[in-house]
The first five atom37 places (N, CA, C, CB, O) and aatype in JSON, in Angstrom:
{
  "aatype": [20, 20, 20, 20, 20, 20, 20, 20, 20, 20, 20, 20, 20, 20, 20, 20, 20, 20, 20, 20, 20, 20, 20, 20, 20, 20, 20, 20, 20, 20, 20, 20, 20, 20, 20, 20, 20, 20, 20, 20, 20, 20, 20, 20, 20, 20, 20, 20, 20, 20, 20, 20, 20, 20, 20, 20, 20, 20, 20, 20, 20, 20, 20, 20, 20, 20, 20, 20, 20, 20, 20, 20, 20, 20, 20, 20, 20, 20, 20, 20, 20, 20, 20, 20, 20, 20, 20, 20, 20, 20, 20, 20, 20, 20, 20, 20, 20, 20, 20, 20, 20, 20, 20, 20, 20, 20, 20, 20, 20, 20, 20, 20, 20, 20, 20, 20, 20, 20, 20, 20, 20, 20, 20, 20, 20, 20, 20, 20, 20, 20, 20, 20, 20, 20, 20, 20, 20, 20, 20, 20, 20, 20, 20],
  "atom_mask": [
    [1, 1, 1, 1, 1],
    [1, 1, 1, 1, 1],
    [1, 1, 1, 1, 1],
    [1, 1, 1, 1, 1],
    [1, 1, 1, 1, 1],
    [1, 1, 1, 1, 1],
    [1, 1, 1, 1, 1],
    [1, 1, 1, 1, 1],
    [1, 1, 1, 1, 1],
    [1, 1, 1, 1, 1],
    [1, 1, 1, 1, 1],
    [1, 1, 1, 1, 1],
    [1, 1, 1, 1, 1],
    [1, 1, 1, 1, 1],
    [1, 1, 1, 1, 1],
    [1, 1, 1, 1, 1],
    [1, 1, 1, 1, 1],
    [1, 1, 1, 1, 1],
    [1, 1, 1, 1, 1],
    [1, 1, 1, 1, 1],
    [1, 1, 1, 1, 1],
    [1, 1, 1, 1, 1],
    [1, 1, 1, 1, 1],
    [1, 1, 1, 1, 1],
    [1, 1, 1, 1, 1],
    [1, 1, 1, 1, 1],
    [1, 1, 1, 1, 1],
    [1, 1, 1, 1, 1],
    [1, 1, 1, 1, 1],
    [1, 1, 1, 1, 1],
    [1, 1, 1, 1, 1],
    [1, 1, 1, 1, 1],
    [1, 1, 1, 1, 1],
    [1, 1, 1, 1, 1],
    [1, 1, 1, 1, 1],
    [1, 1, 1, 1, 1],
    [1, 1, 1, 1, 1],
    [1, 1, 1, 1, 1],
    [1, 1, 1, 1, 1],
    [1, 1, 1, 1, 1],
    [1, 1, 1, 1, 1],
    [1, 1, 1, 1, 1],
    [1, 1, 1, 1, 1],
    [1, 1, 1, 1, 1],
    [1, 1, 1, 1, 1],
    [1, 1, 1, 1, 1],
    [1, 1, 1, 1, 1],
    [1, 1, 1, 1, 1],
    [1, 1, 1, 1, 1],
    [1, 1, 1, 1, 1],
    [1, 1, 1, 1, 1],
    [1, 1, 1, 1, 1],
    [1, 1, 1, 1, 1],
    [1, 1, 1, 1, 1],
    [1, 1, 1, 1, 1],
    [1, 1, 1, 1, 1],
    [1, 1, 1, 1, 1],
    [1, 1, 1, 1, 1],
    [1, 1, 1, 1, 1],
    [1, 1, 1, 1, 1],
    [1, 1, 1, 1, 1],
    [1, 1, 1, 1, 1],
    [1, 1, 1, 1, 1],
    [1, 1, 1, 1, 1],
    [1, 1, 1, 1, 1],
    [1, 1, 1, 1, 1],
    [1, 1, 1, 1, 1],
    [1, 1, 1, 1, 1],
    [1, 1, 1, 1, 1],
    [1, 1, 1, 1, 1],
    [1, 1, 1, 1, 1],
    [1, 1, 1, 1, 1],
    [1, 1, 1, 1, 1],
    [1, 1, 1, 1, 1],
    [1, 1, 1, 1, 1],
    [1, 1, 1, 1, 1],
    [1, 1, 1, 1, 1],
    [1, 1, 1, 1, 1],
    [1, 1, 1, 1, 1],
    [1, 1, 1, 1, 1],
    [1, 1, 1, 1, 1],
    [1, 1, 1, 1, 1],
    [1, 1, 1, 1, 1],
    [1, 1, 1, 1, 1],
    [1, 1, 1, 1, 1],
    [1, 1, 1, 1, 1],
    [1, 1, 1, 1, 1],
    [1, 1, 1, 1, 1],
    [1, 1, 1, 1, 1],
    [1, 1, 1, 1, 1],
    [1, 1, 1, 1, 1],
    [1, 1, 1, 1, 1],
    [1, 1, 1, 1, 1],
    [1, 1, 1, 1, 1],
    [1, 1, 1, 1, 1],
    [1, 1, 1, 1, 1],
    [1, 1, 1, 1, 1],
    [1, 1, 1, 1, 1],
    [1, 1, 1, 1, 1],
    [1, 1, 1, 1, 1],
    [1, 1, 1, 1, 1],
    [1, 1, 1, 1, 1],
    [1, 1, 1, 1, 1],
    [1, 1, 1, 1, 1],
    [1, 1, 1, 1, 1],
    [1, 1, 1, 1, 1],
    [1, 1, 1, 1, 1],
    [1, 1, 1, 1, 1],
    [1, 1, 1, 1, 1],
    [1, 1, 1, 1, 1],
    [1, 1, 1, 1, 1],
    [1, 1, 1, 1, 1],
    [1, 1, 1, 1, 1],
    [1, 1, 1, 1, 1],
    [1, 1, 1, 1, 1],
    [1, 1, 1, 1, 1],
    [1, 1, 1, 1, 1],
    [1, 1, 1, 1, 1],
    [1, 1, 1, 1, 1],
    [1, 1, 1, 1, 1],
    [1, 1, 1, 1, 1],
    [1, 1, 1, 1, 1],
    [1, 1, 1, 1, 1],
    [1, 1, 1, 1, 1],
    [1, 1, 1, 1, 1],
    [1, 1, 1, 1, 1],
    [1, 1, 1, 1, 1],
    [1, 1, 1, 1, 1],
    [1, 1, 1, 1, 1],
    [1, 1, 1, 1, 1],
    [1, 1, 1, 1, 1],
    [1, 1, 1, 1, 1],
    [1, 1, 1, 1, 1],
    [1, 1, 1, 1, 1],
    [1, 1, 1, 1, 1],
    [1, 1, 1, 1, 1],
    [1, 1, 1, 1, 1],
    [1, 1, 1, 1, 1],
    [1, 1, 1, 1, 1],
    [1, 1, 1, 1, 1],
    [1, 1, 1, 1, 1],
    [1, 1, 1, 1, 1],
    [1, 1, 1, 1, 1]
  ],
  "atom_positions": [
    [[36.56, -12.74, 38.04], [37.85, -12.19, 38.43], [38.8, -12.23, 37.23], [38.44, -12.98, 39.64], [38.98, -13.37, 36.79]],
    [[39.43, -11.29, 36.63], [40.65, -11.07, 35.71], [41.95, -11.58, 36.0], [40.88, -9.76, 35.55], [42.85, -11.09, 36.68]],
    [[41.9, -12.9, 35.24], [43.37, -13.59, 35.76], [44.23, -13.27, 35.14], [43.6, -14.96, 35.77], [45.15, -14.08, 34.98]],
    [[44.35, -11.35, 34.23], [45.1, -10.92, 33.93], [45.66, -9.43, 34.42], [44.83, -11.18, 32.99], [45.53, -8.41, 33.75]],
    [[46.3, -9.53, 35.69], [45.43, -8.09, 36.24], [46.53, -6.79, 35.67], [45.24, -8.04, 38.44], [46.36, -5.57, 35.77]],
    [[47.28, -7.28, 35.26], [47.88, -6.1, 34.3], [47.74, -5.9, 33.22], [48.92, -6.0, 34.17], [48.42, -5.15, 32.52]],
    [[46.38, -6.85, 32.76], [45.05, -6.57, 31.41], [44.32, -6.09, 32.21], [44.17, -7.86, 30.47], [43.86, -6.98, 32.92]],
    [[43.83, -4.79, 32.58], [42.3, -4.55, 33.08], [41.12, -4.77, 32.33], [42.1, -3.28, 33.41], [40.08, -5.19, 32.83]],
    [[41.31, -4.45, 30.93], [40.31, -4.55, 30.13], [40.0, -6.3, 30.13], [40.73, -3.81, 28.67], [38.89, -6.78, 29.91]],
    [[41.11, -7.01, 30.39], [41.38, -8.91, 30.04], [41.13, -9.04, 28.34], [39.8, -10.23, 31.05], [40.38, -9.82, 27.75]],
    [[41.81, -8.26, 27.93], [42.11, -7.91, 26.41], [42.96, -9.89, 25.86], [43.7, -5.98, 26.37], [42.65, -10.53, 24.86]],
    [[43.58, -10.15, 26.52], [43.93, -11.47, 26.14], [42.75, -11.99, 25.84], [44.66, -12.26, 27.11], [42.7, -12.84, 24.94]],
    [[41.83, -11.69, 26.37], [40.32, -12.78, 25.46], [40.48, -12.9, 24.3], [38.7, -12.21, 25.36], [40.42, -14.04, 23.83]],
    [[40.74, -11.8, 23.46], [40.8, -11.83, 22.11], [41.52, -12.15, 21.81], [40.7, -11.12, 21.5], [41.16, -12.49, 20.68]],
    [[43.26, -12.6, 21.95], [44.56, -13.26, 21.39], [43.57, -14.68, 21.63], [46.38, -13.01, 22.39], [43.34, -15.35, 20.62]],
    [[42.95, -15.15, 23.01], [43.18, -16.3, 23.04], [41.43, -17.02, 22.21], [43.68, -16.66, 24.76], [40.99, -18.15, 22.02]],
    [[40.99, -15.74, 21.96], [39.94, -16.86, 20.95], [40.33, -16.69, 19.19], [37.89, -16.27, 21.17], [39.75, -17.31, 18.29]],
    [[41.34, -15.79, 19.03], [42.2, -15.47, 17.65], [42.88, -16.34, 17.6], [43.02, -14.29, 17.45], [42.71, -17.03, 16.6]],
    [[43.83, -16.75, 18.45], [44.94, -17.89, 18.28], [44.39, -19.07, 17.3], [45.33, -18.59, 19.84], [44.69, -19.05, 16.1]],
    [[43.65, -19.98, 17.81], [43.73, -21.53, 17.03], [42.37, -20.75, 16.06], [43.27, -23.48, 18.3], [41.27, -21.27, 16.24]],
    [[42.41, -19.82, 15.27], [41.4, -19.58, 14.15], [42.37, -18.39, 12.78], [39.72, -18.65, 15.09], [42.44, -18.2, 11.56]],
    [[42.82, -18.02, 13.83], [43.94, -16.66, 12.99], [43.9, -16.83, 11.05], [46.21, -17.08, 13.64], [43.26, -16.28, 10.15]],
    [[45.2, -18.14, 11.1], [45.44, -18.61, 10.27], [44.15, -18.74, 8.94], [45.98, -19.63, 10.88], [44.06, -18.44, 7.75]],
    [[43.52, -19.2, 9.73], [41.81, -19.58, 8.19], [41.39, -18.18, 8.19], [39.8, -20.93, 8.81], [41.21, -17.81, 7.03]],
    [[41.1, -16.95, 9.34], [40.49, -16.04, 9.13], [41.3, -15.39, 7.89], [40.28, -15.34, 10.34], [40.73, -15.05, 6.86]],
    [[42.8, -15.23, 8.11], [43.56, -14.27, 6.6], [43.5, -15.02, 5.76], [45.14, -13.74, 6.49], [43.92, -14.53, 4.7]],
    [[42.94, -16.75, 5.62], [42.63, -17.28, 4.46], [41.7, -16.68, 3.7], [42.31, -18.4, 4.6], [41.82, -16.13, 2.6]],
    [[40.47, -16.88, 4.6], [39.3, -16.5, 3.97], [38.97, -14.86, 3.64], [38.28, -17.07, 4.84], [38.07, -14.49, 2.89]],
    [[39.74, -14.1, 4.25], [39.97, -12.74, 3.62], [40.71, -12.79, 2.29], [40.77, -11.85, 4.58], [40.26, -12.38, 1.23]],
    [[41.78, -13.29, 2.46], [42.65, -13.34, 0.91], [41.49, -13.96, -0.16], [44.29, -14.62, 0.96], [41.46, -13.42, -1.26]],
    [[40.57, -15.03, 0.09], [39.51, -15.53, -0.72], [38.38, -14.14, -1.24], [38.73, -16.77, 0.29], [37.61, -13.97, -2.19]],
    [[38.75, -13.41, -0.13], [37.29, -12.28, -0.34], [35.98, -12.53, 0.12], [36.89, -12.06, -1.79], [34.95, -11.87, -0.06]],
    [[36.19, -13.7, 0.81], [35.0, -14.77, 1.31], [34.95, -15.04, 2.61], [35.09, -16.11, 0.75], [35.55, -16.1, 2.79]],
    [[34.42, -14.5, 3.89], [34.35, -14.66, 5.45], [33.43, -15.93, 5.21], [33.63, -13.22, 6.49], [32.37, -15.78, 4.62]],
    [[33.89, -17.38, 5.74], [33.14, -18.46, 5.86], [32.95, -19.24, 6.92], [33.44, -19.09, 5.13], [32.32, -20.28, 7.09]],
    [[33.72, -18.42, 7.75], [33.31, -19.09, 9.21], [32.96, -17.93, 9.79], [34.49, -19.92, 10.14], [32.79, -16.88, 9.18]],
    [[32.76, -18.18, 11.65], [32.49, -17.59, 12.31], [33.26, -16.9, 13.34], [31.83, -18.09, 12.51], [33.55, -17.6, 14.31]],
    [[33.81, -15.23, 13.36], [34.76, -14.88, 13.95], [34.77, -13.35, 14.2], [35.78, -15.38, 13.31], [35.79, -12.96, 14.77]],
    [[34.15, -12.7, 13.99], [33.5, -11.64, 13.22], [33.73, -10.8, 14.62], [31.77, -11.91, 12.49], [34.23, -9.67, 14.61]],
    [[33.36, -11.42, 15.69], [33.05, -10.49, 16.92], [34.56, -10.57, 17.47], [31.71, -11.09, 18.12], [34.76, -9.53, 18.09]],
    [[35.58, -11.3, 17.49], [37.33, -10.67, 18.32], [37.28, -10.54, 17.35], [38.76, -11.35, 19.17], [36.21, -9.93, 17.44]],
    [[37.55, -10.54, 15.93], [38.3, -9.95, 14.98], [38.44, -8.81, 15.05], [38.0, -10.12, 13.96], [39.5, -8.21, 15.26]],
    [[36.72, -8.09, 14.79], [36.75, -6.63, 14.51], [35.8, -6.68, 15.72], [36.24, -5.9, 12.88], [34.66, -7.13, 15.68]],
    [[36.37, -6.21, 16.74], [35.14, -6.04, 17.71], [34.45, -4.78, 17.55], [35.55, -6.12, 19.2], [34.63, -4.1, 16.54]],
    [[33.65, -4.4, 18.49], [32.65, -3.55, 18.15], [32.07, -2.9, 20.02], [31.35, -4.62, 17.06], [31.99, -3.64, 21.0]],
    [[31.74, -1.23, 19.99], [31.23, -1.02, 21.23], [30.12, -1.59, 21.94], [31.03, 0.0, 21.25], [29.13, -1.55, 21.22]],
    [[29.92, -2.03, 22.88], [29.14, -2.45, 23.84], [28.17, -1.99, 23.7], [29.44, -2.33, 24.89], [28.12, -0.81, 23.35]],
    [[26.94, -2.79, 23.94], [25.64, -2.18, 23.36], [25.01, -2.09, 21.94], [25.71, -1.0, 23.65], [23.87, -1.71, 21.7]],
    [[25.76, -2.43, 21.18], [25.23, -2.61, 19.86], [25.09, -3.85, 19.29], [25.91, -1.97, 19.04], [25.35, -3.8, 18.09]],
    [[24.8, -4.87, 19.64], [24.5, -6.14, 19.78], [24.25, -6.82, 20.57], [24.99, -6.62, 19.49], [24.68, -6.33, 21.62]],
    [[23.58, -8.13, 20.81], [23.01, -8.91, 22.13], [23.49, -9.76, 22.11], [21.77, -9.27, 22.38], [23.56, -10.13, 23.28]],
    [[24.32, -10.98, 21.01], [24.34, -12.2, 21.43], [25.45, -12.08, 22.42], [24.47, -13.22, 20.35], [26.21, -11.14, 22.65]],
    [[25.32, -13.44, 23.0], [26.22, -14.2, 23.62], [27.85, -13.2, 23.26], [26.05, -15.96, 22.92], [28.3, -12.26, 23.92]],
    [[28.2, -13.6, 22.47], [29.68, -13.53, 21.8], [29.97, -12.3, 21.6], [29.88, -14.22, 20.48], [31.15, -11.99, 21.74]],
    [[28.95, -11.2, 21.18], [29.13, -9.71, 20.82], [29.46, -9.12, 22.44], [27.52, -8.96, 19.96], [30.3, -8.27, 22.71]],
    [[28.62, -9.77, 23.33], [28.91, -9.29, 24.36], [29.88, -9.43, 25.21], [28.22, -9.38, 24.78], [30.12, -8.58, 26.07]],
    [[30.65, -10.73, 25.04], [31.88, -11.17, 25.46], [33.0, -10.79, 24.99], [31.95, -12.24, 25.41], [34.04, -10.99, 25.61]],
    [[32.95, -9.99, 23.4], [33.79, -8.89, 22.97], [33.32, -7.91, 23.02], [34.24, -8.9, 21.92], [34.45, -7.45, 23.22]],
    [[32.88, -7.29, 23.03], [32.29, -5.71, 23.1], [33.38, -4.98, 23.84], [30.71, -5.51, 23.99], [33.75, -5.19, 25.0]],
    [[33.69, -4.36, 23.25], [34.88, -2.99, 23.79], [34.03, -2.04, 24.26], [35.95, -2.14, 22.51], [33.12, -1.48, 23.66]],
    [[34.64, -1.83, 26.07], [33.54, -1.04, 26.57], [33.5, 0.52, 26.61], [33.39, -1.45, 27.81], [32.55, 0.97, 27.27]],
    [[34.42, 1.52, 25.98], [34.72, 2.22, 26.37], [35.98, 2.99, 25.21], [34.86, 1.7, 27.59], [36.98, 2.3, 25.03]],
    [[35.95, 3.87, 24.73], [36.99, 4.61, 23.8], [38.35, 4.06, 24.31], [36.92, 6.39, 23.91], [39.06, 3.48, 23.48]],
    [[38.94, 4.21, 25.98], [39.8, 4.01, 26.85], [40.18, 2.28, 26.23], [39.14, 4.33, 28.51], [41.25, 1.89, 25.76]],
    [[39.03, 1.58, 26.41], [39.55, 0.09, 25.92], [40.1, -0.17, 24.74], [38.6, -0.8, 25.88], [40.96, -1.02, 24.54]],
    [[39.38, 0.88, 23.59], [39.93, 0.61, 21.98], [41.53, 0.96, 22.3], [39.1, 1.87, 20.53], [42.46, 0.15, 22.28]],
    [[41.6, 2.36, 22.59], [42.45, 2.69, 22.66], [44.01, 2.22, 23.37], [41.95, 3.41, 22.85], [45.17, 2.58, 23.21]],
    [[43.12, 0.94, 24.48], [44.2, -0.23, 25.49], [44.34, -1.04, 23.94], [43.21, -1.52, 27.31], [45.3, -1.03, 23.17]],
    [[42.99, -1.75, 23.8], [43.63, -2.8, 22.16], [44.39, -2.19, 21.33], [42.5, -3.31, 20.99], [45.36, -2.9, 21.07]],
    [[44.39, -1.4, 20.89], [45.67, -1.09, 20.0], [47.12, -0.1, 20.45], [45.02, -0.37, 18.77], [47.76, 0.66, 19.73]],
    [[47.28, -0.37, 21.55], [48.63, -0.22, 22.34], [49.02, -2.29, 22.56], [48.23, 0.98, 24.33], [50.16, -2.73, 22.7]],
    [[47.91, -3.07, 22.54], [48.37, -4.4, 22.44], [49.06, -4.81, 21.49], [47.55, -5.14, 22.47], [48.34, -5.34, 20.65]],
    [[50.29, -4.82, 21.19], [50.82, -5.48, 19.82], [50.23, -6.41, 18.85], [51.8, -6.13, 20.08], [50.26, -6.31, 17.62]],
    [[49.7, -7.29, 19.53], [49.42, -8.86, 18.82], [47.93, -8.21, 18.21], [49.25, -10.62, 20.22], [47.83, -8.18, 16.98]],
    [[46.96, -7.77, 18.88], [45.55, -6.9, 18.57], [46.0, -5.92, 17.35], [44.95, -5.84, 20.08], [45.56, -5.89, 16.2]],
    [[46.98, -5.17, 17.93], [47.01, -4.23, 16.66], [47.67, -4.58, 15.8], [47.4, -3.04, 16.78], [47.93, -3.6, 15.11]],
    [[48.21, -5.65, 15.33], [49.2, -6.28, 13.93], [47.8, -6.66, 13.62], [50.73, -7.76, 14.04], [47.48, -6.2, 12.52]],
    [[46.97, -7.24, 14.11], [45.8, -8.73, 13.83], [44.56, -7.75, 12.96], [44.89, -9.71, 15.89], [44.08, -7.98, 11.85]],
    [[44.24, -6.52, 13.97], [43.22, -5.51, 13.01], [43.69, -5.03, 11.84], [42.8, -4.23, 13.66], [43.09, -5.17, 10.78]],
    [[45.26, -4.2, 12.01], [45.17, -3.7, 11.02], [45.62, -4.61, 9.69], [45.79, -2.59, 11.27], [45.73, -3.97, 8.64]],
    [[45.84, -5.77, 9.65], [46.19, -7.04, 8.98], [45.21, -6.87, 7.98], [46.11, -8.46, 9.83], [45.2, -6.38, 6.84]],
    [[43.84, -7.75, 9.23], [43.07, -8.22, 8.59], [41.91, -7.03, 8.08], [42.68, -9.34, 9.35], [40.85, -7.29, 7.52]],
    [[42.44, -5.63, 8.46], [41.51, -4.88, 7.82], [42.34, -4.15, 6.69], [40.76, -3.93, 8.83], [41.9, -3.04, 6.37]],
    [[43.32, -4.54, 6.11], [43.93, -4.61, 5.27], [43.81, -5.3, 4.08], [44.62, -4.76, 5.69], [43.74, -4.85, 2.94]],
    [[43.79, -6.76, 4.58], [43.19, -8.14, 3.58], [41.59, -7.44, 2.72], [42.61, -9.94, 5.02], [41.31, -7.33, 1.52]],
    [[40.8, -7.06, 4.0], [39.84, -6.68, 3.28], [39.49, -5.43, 2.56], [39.12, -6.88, 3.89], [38.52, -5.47, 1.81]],
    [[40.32, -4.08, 2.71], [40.45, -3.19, 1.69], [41.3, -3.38, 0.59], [40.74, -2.16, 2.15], [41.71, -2.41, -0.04]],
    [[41.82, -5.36, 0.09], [42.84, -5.01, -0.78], [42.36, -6.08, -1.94], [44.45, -5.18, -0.11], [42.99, -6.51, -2.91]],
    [[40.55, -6.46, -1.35], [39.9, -7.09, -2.09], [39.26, -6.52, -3.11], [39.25, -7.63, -1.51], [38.5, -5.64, -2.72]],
    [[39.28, -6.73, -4.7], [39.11, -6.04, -5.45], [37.63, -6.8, -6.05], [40.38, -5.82, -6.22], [37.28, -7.98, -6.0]],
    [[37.0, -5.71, -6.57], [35.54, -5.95, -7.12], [34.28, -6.46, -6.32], [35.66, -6.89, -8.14], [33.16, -6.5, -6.84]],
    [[34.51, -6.82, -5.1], [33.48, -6.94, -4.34], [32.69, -5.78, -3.29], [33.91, -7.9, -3.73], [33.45, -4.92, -2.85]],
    [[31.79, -5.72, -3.03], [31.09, -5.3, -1.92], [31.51, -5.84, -0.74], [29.83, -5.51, -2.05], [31.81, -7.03, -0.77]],
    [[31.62, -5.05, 0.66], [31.64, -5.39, 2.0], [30.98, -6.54, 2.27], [31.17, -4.45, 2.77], [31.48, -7.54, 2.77]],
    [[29.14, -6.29, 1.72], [28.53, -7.27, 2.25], [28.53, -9.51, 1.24], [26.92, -6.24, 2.28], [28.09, -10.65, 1.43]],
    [[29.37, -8.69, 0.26], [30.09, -9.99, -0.65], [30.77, -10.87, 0.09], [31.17, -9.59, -1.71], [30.6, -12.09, 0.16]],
    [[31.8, -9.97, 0.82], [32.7, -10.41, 1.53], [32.85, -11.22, 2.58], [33.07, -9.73, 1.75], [33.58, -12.21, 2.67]],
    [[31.61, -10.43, 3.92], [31.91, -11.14, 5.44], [30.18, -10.87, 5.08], [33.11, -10.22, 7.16], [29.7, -10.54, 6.16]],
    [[29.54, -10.86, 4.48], [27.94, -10.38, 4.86], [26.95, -9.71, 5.28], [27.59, -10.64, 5.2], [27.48, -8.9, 6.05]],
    [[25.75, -9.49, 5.28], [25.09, -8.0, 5.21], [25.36, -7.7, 6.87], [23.13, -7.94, 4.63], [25.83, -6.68, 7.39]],
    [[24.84, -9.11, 7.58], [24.78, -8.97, 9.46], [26.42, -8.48, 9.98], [24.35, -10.96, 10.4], [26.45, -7.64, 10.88]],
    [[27.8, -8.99, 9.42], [28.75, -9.02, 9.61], [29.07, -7.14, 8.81], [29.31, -10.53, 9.09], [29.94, -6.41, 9.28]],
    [[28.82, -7.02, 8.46], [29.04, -5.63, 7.34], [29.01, -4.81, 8.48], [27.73, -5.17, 5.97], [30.03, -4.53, 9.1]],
    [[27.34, -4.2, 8.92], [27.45, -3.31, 9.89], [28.04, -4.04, 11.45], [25.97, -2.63, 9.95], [27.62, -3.58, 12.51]],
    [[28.67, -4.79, 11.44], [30.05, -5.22, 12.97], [31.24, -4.29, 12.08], [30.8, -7.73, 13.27], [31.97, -3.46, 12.62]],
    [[31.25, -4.59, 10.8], [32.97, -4.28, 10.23], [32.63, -2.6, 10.57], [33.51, -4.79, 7.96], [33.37, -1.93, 11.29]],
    [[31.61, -2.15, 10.05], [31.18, -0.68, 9.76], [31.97, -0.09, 11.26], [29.12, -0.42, 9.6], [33.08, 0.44, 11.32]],
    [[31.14, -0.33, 12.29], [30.92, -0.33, 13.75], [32.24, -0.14, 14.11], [30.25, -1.6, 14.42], [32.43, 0.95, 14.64]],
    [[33.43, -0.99, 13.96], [34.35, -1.24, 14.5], [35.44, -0.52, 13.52], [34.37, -2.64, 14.8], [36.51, -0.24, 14.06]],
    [[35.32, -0.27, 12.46], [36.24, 0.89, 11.6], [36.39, 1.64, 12.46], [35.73, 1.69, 10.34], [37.46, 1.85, 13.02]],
    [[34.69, 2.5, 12.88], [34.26, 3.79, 12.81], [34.84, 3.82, 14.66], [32.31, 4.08, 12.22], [35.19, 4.93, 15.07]],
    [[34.9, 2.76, 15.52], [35.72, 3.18, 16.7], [37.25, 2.89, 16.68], [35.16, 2.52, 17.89], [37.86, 3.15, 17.72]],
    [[37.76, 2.52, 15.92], [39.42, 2.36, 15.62], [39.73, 3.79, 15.03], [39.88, 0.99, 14.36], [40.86, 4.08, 15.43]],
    [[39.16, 4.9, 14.18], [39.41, 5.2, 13.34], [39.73, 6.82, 14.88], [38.32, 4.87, 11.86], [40.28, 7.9, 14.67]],
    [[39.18, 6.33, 16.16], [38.88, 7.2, 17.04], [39.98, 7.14, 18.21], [37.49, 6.97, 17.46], [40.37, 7.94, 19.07]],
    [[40.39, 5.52, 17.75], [41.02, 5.04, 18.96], [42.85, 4.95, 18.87], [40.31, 3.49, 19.22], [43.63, 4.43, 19.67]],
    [[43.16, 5.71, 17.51], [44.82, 5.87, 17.0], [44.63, 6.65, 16.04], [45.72, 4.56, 16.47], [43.75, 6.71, 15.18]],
    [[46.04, 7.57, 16.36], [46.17, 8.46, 15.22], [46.29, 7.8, 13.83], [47.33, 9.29, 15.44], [45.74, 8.22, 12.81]],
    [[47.14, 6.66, 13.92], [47.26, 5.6, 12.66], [46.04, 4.75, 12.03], [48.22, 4.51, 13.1], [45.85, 3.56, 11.78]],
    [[45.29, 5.96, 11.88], [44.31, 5.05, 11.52], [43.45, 5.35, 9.87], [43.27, 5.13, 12.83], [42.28, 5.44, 9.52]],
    [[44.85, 5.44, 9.15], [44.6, 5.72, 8.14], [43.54, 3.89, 7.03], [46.3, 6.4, 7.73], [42.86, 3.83, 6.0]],
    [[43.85, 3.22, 7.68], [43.77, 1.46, 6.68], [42.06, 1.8, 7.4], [45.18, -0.76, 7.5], [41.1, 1.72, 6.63]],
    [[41.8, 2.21, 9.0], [40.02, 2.15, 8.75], [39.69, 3.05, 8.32], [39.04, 2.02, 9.79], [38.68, 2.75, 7.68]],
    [[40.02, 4.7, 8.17], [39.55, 5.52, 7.43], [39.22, 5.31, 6.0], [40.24, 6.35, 7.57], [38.39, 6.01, 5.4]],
    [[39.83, 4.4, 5.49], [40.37, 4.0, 3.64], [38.94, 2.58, 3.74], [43.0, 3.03, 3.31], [38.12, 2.47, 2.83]],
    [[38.92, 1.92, 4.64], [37.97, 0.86, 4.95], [36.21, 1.44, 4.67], [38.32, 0.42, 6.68], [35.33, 0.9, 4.0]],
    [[36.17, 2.79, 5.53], [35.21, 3.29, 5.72], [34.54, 3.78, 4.34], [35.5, 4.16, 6.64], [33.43, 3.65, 3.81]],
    [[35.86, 4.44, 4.02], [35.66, 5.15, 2.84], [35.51, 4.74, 1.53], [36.44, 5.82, 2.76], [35.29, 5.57, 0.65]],
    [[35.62, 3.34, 1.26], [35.6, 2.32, -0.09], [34.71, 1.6, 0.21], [36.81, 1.44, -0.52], [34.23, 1.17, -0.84]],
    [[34.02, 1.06, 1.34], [32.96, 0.09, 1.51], [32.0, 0.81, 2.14], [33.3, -1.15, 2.26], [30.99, 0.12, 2.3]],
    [[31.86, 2.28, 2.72], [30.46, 2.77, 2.91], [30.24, 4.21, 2.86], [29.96, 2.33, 4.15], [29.59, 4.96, 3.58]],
    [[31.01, 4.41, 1.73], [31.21, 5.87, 0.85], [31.63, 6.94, 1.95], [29.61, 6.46, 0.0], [31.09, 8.04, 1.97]],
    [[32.61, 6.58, 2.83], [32.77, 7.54, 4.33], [32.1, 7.9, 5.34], [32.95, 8.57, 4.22], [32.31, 8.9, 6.03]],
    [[31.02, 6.86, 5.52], [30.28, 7.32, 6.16], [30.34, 6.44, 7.53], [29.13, 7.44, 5.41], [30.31, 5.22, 7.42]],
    [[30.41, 6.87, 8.43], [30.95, 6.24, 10.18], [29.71, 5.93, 10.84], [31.86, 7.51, 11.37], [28.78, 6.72, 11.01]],
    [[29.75, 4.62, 11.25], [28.55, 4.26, 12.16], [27.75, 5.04, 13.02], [28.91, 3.45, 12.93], [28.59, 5.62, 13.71]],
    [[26.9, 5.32, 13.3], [26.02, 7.07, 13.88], [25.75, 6.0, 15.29], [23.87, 8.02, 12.63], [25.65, 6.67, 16.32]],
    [[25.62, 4.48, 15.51], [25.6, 3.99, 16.74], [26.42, 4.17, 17.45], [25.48, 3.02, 16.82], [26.13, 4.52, 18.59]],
    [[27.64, 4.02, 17.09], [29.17, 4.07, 17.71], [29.28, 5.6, 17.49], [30.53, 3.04, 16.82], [29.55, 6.13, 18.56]],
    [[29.2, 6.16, 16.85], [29.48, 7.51, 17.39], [28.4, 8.23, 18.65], [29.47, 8.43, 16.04], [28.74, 9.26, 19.23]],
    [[27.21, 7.61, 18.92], [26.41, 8.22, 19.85], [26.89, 7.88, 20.86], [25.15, 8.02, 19.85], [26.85, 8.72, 21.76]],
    [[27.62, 6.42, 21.2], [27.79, 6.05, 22.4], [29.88, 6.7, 22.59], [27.25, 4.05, 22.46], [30.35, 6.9, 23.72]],
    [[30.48, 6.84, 21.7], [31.46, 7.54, 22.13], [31.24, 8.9, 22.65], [32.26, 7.56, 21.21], [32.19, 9.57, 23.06]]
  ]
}
């Protein structure tokens, strides 16, 4: 049951597993270095393109949901932040950064933000410097 019922999506999942980690995640971006584990609320990713536990407990189900997360204030300061931090890292590779498994989540989740607001110039620029423009073909089959 959604003990948020004017969240349908229960989009607060993600403020409330962002909250007590936030802070180290724009650390370890400003480092250029993803060293913990956070990968799935950060940049979530569509449903179905991963199995664990955690991918599935974020998984955005639906274009309609991206498009609820970033009408969320706190979601949309937090993506386009931290997908900011990481297009403003210089000389590394994507997979330098957050890692090869974490790379295609970042890929994934550009390529449905980039669908889900007109403002979506910081994942277009994401897409386009870390995987020569080229948009996840998973996430686009299932949109």
């Amino acid at each position: 049951m959604n003990q948020y019922p004017e969240d349908p999506y229960h989009l607060e999942r993600f403020v409330e597993a962002q909250n007590p980690v936030y802070d180290q995640v724009c650390w370890e971006l400003q480092q250029g270095l993803k060293m913990t584990h956070w990968i799935w609320f950060i940049f979530p990713q569509l449903q179905g393109l991963s199995s664990s536990d955690m991918s599935r407990k974020f998984a955005i189900s639906s274009l309609e949901e991206a498009i609820a997360y970033m009408d969320y204030p706190v979601l949309r300061a937090r993506l386009f932040q931290c997908t900011e931090l990481i297009n403003n890292t210089p000389g590394r590779t994507i997979k330098r950064i957050i890692g090869a498994t974490d790379s295609t989540k970042f890929q994934s989740c550009m390529t449905l933000f980039t669908y889900a607001t007109i403002k979506n110039q910081v994942f277009e620029f994401a897409l386009e410097k870390y995987f020569s423009g080229k948009k996840d073909q998973r996430t686009l089959d299932r949109l």
